[in-house]
GUSE-933649 format. One record per residue: residue number from 1; residue in one letter; x, y, z of N, C-alpha, C, O, CB in turn. Coordinates in nm, 4 decimals, padded with zeros to 6 digits. Each point is the difference from the previous one (the first is absolute). Glycine has a CB too. Layout:
N
tifi:NUM&roti:a&nxx:X&nyy:Y&nzz:Z&caxx:X&cayy:Y&cazz:Z&cxx:X&cyy:Y&czz:Z&oxx:X&oyy:Y&ozz:Z&cbxx:X&cbyy:Y&cbzz:Z;
...
//
This chain:
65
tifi:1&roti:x&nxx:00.0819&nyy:-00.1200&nzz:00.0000&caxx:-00.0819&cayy:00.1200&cazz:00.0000&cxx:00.0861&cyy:00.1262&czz:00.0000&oxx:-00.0183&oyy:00.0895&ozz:-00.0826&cbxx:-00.1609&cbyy:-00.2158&cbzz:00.2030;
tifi:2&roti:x&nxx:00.2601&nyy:00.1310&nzz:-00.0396&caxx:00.1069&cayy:00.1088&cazz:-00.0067&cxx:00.0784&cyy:00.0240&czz:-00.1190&oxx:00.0371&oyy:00.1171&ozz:-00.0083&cbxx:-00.0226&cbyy:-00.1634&cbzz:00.2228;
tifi:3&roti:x&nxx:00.0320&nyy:-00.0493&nzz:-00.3351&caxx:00.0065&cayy:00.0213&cazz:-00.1710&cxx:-00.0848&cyy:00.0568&czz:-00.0117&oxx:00.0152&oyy:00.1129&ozz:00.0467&cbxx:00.0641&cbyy:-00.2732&cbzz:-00.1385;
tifi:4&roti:x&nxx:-00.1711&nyy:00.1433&nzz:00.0507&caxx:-00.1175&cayy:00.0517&cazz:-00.0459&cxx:-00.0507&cyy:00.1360&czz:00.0573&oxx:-00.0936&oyy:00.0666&ozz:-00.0441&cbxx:00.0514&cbyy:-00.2996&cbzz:00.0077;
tifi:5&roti:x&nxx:00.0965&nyy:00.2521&nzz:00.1088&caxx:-00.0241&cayy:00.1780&cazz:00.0361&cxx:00.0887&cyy:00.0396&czz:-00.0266&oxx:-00.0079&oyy:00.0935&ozz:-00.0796&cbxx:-00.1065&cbyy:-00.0682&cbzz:00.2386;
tifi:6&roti:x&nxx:00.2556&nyy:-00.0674&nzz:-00.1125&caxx:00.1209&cayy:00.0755&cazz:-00.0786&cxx:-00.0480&cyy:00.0301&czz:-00.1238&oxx:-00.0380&oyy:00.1105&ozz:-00.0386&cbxx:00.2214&cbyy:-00.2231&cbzz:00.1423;
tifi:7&roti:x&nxx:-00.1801&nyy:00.0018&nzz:-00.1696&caxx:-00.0362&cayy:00.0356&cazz:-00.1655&cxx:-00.0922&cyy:00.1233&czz:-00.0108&oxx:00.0189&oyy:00.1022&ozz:-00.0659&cbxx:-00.0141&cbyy:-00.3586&cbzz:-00.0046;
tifi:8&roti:x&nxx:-00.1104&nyy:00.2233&nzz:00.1512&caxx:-00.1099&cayy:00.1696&cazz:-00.0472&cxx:00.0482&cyy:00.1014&czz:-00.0155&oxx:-00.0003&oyy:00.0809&ozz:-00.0928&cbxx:-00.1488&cbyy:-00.1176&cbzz:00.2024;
tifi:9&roti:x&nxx:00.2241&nyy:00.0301&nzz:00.0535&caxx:00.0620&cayy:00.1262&cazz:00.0125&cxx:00.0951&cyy:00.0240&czz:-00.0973&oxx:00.0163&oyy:00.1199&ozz:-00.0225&cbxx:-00.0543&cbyy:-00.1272&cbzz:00.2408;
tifi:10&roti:x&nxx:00.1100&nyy:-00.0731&nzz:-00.2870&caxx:00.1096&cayy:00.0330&cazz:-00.1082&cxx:-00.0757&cyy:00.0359&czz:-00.0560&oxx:-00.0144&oyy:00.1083&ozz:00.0569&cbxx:00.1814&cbyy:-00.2283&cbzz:-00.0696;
tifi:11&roti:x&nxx:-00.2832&nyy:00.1186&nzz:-00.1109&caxx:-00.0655&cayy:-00.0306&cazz:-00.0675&cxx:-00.1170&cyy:00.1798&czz:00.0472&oxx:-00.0716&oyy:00.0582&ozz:-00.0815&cbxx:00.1524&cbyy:-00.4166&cbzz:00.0600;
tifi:12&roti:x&nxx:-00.0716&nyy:00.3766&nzz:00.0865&caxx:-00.0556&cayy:00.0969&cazz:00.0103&cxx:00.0847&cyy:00.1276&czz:00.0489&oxx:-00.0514&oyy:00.1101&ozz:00.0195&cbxx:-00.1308&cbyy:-00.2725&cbzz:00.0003;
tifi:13&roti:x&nxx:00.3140&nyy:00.1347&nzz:-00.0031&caxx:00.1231&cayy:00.1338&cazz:-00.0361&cxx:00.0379&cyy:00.0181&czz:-00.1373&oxx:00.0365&oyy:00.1119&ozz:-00.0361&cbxx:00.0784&cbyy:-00.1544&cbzz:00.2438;
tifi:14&roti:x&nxx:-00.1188&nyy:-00.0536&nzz:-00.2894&caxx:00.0846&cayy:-00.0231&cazz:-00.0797&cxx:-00.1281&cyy:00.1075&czz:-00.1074&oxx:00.0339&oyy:00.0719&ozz:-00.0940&cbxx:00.1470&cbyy:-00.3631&cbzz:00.1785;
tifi:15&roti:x&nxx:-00.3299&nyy:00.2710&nzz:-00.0323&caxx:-00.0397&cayy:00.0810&cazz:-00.0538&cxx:-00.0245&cyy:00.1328&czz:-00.0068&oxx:-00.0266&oyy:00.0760&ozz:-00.0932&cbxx:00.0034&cbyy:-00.2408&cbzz:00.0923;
tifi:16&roti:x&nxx:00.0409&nyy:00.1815&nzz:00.1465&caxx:00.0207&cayy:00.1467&cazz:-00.0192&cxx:00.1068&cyy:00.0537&czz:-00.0091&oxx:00.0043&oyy:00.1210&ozz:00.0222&cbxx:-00.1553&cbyy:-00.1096&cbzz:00.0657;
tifi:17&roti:x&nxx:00.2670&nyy:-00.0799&nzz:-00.1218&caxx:00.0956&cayy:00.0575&cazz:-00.0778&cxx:00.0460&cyy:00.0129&czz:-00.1296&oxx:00.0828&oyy:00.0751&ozz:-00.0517&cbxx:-00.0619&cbyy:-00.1137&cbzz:00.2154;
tifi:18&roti:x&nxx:-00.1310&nyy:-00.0992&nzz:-00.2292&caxx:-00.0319&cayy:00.0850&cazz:-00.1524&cxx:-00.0867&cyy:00.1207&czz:-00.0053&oxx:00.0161&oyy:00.0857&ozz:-00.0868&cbxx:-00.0051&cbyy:-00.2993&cbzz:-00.0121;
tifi:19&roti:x&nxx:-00.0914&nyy:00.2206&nzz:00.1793&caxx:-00.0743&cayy:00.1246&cazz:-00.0420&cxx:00.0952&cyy:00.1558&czz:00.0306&oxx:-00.0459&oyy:00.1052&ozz:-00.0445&cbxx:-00.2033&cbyy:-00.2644&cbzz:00.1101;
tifi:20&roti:x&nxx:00.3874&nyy:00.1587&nzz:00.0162&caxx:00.0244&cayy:00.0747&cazz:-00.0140&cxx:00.1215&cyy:00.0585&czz:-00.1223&oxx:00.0564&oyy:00.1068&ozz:-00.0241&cbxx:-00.1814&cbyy:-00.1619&cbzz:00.2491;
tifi:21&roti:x&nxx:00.1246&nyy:-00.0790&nzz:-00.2791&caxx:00.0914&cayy:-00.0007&cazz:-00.1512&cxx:-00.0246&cyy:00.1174&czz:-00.0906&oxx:-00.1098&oyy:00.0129&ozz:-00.0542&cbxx:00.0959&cbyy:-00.2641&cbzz:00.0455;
tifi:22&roti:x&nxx:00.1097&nyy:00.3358&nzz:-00.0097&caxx:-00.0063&cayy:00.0801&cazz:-00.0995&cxx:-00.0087&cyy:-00.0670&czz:-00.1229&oxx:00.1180&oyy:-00.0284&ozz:-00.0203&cbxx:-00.0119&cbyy:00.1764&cbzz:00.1465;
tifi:23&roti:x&nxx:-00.1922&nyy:-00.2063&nzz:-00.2538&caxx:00.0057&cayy:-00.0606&cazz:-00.1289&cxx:00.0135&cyy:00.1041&czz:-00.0865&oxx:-00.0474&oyy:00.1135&ozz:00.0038&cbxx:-00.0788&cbyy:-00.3011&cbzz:00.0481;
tifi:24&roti:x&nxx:00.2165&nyy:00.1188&nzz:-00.1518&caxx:00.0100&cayy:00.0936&cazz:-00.1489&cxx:-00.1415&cyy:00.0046&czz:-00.0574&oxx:-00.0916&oyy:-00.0750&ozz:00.0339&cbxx:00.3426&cbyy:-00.0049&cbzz:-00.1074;
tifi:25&roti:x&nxx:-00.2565&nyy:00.1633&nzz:-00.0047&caxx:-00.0944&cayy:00.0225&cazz:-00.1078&cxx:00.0446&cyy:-00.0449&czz:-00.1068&oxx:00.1162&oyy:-00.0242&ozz:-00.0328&cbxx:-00.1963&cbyy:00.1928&cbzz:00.1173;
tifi:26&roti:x&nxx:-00.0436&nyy:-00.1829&nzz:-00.1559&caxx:-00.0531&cayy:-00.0816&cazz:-00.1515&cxx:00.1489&cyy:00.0167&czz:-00.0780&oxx:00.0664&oyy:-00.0989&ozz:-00.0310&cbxx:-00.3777&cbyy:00.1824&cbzz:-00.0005;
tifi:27&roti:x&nxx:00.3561&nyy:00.0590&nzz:00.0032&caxx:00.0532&cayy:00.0682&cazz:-00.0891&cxx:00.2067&cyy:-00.0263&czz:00.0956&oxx:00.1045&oyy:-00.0355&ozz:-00.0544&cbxx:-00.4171&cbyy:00.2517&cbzz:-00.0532;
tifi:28&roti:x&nxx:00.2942&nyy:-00.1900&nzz:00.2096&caxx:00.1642&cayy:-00.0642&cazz:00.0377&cxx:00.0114&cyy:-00.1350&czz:-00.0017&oxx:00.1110&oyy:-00.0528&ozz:-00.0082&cbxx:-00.0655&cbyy:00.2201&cbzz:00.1572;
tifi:29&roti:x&nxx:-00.1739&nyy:-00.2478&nzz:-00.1406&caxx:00.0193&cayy:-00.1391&cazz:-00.0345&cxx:00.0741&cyy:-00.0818&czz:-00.1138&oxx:00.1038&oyy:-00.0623&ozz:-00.0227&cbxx:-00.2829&cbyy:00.1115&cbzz:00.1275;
tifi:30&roti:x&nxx:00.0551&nyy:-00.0078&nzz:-00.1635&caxx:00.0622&cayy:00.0137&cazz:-00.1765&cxx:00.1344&cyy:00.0612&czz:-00.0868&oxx:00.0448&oyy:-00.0447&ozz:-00.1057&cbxx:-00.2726&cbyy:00.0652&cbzz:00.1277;
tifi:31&roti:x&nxx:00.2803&nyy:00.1033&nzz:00.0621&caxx:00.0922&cayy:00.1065&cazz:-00.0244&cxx:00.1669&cyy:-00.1560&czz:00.0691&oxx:00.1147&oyy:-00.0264&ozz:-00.0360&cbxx:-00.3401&cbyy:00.3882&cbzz:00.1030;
tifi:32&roti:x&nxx:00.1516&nyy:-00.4006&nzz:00.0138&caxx:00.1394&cayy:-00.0853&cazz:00.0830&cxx:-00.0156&cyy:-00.1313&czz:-00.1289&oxx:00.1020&oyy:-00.0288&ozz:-00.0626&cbxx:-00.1263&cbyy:00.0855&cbzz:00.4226;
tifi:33&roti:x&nxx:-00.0789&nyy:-00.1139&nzz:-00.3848&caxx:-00.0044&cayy:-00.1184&cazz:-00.0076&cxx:00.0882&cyy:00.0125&czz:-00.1629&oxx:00.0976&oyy:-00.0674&ozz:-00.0330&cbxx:-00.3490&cbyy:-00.0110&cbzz:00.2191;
tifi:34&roti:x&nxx:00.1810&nyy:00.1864&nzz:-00.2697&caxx:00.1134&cayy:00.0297&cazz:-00.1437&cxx:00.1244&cyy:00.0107&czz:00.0231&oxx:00.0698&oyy:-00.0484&ozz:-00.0891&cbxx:-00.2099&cbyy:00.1682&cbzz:-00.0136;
tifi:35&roti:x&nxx:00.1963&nyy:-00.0730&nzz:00.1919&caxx:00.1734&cayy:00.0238&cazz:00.0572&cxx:00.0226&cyy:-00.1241&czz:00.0488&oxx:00.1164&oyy:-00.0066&ozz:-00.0395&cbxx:-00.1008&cbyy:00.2532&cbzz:00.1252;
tifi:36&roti:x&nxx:-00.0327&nyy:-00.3485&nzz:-00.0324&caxx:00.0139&cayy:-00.1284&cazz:00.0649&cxx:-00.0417&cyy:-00.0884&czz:-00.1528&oxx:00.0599&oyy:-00.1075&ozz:00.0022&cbxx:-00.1356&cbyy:00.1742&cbzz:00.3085;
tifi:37&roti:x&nxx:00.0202&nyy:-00.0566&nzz:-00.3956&caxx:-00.0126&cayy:-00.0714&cazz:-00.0852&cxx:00.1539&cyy:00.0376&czz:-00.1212&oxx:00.0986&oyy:-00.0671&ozz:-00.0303&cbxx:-00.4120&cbyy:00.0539&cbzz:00.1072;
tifi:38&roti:x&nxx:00.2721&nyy:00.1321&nzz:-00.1112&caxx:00.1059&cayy:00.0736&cazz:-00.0701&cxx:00.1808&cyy:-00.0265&czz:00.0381&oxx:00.0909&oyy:-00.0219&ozz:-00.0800&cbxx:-00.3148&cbyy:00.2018&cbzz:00.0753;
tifi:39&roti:x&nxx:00.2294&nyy:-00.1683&nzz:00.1474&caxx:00.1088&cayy:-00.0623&cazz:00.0729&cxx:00.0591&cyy:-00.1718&czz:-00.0178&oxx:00.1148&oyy:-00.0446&ozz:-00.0016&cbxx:-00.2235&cbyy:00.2375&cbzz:00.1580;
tifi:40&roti:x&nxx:-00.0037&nyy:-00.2495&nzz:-00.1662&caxx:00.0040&cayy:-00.1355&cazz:00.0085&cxx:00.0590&cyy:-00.0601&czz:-00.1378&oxx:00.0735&oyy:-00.0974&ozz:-00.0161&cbxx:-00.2739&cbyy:00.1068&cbzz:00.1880;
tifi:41&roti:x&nxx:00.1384&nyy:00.0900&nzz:-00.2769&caxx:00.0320&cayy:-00.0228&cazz:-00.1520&cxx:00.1032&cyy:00.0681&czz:00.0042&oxx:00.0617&oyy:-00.0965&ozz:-00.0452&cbxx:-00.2623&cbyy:00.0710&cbzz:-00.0739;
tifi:42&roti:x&nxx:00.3034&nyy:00.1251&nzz:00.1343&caxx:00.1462&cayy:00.0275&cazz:00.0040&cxx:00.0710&cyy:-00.0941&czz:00.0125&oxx:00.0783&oyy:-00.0421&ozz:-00.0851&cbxx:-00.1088&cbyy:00.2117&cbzz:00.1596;
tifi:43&roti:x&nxx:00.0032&nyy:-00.2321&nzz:00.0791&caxx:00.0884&cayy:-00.0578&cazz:00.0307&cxx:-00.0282&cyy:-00.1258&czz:-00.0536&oxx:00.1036&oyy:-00.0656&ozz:-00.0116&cbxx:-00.0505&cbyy:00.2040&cbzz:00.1859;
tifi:44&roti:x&nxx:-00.1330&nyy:-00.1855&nzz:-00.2039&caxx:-00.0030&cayy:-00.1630&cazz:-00.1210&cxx:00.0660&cyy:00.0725&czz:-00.0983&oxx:00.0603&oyy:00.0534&ozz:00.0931&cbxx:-00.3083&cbyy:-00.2094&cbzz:-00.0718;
tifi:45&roti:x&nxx:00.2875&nyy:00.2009&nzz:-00.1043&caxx:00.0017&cayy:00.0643&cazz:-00.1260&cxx:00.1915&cyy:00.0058&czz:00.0614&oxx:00.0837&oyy:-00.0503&ozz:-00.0749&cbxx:-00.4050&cbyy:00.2191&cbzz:-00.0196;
tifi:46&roti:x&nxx:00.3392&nyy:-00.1441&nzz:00.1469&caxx:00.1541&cayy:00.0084&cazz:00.1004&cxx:00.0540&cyy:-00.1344&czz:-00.0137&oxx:00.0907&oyy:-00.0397&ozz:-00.0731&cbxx:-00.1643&cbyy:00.2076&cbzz:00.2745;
tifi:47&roti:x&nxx:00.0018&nyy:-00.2300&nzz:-00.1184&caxx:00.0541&cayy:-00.1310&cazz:00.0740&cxx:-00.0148&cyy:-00.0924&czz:-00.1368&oxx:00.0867&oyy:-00.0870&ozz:-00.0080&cbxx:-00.1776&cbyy:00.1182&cbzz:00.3012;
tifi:48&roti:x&nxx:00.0272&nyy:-00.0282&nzz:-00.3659&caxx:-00.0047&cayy:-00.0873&cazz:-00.1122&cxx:00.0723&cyy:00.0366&czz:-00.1501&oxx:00.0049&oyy:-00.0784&ozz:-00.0947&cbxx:-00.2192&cbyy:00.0236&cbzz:00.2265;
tifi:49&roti:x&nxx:00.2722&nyy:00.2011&nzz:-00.1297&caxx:00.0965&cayy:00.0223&cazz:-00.0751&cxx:00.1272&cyy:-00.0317&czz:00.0606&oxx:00.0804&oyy:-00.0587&ozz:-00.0724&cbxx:-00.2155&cbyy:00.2098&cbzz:-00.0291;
tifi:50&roti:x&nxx:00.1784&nyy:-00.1167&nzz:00.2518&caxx:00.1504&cayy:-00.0737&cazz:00.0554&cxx:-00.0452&cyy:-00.1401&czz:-00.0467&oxx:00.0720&oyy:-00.0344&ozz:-00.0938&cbxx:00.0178&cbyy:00.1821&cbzz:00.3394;
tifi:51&roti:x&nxx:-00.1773&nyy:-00.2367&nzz:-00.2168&caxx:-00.0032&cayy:-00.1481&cazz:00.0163&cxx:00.0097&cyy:00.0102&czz:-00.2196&oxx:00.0390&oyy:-00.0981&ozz:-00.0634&cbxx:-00.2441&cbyy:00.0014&cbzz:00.4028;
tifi:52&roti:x&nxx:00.1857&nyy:00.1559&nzz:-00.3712&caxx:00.0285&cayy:-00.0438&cazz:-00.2116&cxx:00.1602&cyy:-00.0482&czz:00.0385&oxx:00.0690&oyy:-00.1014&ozz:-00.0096&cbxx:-00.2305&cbyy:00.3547&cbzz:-00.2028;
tifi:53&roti:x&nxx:00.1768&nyy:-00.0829&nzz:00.2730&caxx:00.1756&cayy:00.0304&cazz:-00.0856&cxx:00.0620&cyy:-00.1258&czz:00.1006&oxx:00.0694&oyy:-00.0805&ozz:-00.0621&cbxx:-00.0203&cbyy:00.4253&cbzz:-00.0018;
tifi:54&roti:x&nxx:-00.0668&nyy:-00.3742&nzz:00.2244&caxx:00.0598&cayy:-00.1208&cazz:00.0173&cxx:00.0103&cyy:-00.1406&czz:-00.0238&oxx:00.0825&oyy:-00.0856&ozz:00.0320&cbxx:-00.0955&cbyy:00.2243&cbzz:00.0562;
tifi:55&roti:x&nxx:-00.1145&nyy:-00.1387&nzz:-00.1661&caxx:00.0004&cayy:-00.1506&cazz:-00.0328&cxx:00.0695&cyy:00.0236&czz:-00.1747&oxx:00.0296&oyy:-00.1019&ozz:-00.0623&cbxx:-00.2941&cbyy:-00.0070&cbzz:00.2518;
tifi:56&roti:x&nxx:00.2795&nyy:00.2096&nzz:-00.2374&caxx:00.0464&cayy:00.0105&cazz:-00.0863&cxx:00.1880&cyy:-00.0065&czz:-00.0013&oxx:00.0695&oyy:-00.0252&ozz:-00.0984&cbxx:-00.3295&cbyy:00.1355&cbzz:00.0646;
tifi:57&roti:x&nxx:00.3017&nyy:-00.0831&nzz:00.1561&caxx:00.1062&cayy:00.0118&cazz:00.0372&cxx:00.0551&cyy:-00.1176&czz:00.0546&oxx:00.1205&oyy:-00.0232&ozz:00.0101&cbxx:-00.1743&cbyy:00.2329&cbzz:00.0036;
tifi:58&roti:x&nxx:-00.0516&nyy:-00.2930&nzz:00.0259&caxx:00.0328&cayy:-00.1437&cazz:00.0612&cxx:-00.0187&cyy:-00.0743&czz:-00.1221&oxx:00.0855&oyy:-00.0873&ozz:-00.0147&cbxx:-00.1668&cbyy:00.1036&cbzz:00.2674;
tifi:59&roti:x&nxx:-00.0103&nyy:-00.0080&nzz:-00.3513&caxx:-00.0080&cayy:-00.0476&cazz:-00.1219&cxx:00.1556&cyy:00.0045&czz:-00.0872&oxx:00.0041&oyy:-00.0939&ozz:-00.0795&cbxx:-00.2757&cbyy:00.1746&cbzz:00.1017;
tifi:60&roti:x&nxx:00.3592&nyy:-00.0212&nzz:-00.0245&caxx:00.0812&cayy:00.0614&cazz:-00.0686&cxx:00.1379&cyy:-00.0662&czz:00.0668&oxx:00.0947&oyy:-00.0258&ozz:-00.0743&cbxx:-00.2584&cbyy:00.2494&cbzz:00.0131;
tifi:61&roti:x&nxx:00.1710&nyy:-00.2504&nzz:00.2064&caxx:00.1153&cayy:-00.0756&cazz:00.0747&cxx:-00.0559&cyy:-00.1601&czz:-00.0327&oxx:00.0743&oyy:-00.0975&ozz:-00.0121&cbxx:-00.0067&cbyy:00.3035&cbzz:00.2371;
tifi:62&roti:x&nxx:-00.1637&nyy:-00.2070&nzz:-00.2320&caxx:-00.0607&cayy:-00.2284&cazz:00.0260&cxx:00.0786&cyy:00.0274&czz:-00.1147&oxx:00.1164&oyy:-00.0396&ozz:-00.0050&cbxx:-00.4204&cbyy:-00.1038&cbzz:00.1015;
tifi:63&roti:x&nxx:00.2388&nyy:00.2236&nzz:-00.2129&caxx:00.0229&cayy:-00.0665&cazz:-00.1536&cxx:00.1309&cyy:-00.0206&czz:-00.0638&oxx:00.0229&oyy:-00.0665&ozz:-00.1010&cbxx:-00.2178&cbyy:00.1689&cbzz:00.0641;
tifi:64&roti:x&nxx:00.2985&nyy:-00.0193&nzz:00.1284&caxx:00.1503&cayy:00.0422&cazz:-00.0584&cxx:00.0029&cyy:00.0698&czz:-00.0610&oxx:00.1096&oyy:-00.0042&ozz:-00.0559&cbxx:-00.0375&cbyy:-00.1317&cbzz:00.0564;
tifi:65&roti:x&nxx:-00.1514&nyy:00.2432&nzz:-00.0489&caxx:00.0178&cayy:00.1309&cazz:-00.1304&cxx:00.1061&cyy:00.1072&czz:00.0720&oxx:00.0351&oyy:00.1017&ozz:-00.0598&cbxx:-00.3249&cbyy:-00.1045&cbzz:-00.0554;
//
């Protein structure tokens, strides 16, 4: 029985400390989520041009050229 009230009581801070959450709006949501997407495609676009030129470079020692 004593779980089970702990829990409430967790369960009923935890909510009023979302309610005192400052949340973004519609428009910084969206504004973050294009920069976090946009970001994500750099750095693939990065990591997968080093990974050409090294396997191109490891390509080039296996083969003996």
């Amino acid at each position: 029985m004593e779980f089970i009230n702990k829990a409430i009581h967790f369960v009923k801070e935890a909510y009023a400390e979302l309610k005192k959450v400052s949340w973004l709006g519609r428009k910084e949501v969206m504004a973050s989520t294009v920069v976090v997407i946009v970001f994500i495609l750099v750095v693939a676009l990065y990591v997968g041009f080093i990974d050409f030129i090294l396997a191109r470079i490891l390509g080039i020692f296996l083969r003996g050229y």
